[in-house]
Legacy VTK file of the C-alpha trace (Angstrom):
# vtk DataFile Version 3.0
C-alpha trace
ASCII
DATASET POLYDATA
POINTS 232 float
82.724 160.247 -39.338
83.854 164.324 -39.566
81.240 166.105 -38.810
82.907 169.614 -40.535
83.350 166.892 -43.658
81.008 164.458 -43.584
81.216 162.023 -46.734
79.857 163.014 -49.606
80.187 166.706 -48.865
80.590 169.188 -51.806
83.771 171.477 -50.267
84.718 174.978 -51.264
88.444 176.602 -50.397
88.713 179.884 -50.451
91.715 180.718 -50.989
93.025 184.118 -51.031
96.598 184.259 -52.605
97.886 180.767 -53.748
99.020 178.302 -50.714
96.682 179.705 -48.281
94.697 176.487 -49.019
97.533 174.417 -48.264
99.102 176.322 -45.347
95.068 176.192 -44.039
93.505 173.109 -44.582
96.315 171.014 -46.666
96.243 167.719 -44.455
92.553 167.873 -43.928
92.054 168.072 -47.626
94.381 165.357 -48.050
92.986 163.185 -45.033
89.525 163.561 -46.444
90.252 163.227 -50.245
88.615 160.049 -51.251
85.655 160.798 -49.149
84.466 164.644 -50.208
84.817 166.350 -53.471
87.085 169.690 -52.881
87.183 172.219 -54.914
89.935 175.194 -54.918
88.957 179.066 -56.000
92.172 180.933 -55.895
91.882 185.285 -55.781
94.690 186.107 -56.136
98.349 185.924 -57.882
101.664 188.090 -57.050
103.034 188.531 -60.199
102.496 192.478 -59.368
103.411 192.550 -55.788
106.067 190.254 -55.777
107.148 189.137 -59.421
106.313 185.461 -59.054
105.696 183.915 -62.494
104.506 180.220 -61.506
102.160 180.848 -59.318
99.156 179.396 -61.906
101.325 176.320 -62.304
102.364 175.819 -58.357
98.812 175.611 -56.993
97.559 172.927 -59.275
101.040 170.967 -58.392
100.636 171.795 -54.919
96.367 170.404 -55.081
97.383 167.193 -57.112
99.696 166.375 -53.562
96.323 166.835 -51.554
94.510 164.857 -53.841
92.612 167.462 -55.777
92.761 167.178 -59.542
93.589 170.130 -61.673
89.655 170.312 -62.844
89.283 171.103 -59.456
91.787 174.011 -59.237
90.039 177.315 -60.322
91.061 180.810 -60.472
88.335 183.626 -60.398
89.315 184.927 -63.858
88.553 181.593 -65.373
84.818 180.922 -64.006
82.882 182.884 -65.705
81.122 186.196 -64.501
84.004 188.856 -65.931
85.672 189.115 -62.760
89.367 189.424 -62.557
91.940 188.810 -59.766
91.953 191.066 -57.117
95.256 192.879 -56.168
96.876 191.365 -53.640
96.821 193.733 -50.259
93.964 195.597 -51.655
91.223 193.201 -50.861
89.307 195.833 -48.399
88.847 198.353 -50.224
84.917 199.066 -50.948
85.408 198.054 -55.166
87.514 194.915 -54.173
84.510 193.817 -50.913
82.163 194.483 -53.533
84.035 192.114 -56.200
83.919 189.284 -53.843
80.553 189.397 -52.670
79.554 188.868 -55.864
82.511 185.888 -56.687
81.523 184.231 -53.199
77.518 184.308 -54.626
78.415 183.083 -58.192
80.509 180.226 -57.467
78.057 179.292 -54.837
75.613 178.771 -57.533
78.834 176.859 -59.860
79.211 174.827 -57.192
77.065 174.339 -54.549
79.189 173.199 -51.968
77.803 171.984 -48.618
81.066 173.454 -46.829
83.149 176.462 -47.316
86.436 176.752 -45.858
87.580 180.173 -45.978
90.763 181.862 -43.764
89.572 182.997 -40.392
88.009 186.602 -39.917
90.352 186.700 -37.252
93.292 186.607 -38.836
96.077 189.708 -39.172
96.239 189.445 -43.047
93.792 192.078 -44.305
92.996 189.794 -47.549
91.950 187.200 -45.457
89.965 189.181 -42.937
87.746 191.041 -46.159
87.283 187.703 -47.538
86.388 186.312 -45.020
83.972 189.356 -43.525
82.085 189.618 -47.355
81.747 185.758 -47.446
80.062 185.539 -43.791
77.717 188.464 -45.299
76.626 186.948 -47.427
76.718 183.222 -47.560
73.457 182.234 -45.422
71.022 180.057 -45.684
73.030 177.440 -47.468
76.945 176.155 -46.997
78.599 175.640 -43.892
81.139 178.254 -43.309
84.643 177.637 -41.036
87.466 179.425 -41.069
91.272 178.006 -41.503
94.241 179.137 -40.209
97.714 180.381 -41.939
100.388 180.355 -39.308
101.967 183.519 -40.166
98.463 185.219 -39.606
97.102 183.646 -36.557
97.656 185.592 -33.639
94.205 186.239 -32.996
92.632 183.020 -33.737
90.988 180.903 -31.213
89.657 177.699 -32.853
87.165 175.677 -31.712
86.971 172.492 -34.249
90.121 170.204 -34.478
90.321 167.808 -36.854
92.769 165.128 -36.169
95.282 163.863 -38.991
97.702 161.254 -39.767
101.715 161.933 -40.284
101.139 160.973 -43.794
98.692 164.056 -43.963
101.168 166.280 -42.647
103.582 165.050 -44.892
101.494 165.581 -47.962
100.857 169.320 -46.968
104.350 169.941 -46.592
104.949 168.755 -50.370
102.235 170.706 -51.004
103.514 173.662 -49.653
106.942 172.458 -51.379
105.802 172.869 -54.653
105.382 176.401 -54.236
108.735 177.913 -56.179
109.058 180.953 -55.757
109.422 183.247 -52.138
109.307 180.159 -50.328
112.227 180.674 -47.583
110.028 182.171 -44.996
109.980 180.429 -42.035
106.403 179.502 -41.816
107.106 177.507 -45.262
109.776 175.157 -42.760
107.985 171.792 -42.518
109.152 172.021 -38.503
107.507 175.452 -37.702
103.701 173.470 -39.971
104.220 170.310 -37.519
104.310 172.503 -34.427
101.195 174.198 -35.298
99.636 170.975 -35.635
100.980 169.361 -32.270
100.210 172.657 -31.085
96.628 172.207 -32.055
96.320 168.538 -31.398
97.228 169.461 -27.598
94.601 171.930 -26.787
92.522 169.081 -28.559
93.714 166.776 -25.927
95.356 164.185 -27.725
98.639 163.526 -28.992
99.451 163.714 -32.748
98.873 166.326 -34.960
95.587 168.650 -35.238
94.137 171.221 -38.208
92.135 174.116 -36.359
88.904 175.633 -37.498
86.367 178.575 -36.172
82.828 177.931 -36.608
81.076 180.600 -38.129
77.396 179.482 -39.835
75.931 175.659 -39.598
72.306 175.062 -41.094
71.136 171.914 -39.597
68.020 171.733 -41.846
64.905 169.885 -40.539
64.287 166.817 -43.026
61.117 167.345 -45.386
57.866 166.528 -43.689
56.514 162.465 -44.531
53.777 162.189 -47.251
50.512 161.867 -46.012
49.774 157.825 -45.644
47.403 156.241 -48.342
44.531 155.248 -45.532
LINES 1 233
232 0 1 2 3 4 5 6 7 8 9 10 11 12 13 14 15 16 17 18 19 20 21 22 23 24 25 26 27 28 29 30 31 32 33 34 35 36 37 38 39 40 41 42 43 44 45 46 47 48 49 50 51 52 53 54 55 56 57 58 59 60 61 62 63 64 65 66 67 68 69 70 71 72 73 74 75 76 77 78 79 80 81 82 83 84 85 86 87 88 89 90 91 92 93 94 95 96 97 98 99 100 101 102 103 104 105 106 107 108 109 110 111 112 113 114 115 116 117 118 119 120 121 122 123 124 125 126 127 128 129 130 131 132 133 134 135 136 137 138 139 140 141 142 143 144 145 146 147 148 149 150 151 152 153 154 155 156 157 158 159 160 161 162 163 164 165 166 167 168 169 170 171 172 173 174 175 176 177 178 179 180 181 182 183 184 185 186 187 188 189 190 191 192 193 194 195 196 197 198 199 200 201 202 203 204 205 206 207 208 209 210 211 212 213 214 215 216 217 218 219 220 221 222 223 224 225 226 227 228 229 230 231
């Protein structure tokens, strides 16, 4: 049994920009993906920053490889609320940390996960560090919160939950990350450079194979409700 996805779990992704998902938690989602019901809230496209056009249409080909559905594939400009995608790069800026306190509350409420996986506040990218930072404010009291990692980011992270998975995991995350079209011949996209993370991982885990990494950041182990009173 996974104790950071324990059966039955309601899970949240944060993601972002589209792939961060995958390049975070893409063969733990797909390990786990008969067993939980994951759910995908993208942030972000790059049709401004970077001209991509399929962006909408990658992440819901790159979720159906994990095993997520396309009802499970949402973008914050289609849940309700009147938000709109934030500009990529400009997440910490006081409008845009102010924007996703209030997405992170309202699709708590859509959705009530029991997990949220969000990218680690440790990270480099300063999308994923605001994100991250406004969720951890104010997410409490409910969902479990862990942060992912994104290889090109990670310099700074120091995980302390690995979560062992199969080849056939790793393989569906790098068809995930496949079905991304467009700016995709950066290195950390090379299936090679996403396998050496994970053996990476997997060693400081102590075991051979391959390893997702997580940091712990808020875990509500709730006392059960107190026994009626007996009839006598």
């Amino acid at each position: 049994m996974s104790l950071l996805l324990p059966p039955g779990a309601r899970v949240l992704v944060l993601a972002p920009h589209p792939d961060d998902a995958e390049f975070g938690c893409g063969a733990t989602l797909h390990r786990f993906r008969a067993a939980i019901e994951a759910h995908i809230l993208v942030f972000s496209d790059r049709a401004a920053t970077r001209g991509e056009k399929n962006n909408d249409a990658d992440q819901l080909a790159a979720a159906a490889r994990l095993g997520i559905p396309a009802g499970r594939v949402h973008f914050v400009d289609a849940i309700g609320g009147g938000f709109a995608r934030l500009p990529t790069r400009l997440f910490g800026s006081a409008e845009a940390r102010d924007r996703l306190r209030l997405i992170a509350a309202h699709a708590v409420k859509l959705w009530r996960p029991d997990v949220i996986l969000m990218p680690s506040i440790e990270e480099t990218n300063q999308d994923h560090t605001a994100l991250a930072e406004e969720v951890r404010r104010v997410i409490r009291g409910g969902p479990a919160l862990f942060g992912y990692e994104v290889v090109k980011h990670n310099r700074d992270v120091h995980p302390r939950v690995f979560v062992e998975v199969a080849e056939a995991d790793m393989a569906a995350k790098c068809e995930a990350l496949a079905c991304f079209s467009e700016f995709t011949n950066r290195f950390y996209f090379d299936p090679e450079v996403l396998r050496a993370q994970a053996r990476f991982r997997a060693m400081q885990a102590g075991i051979t194979g391959f390893c997702e990494a997580f940091t712990p950041y808020y875990q509500l182990d709730r006392l059960p409700p107190p026994a009626a009173p007996s009839a006598g």
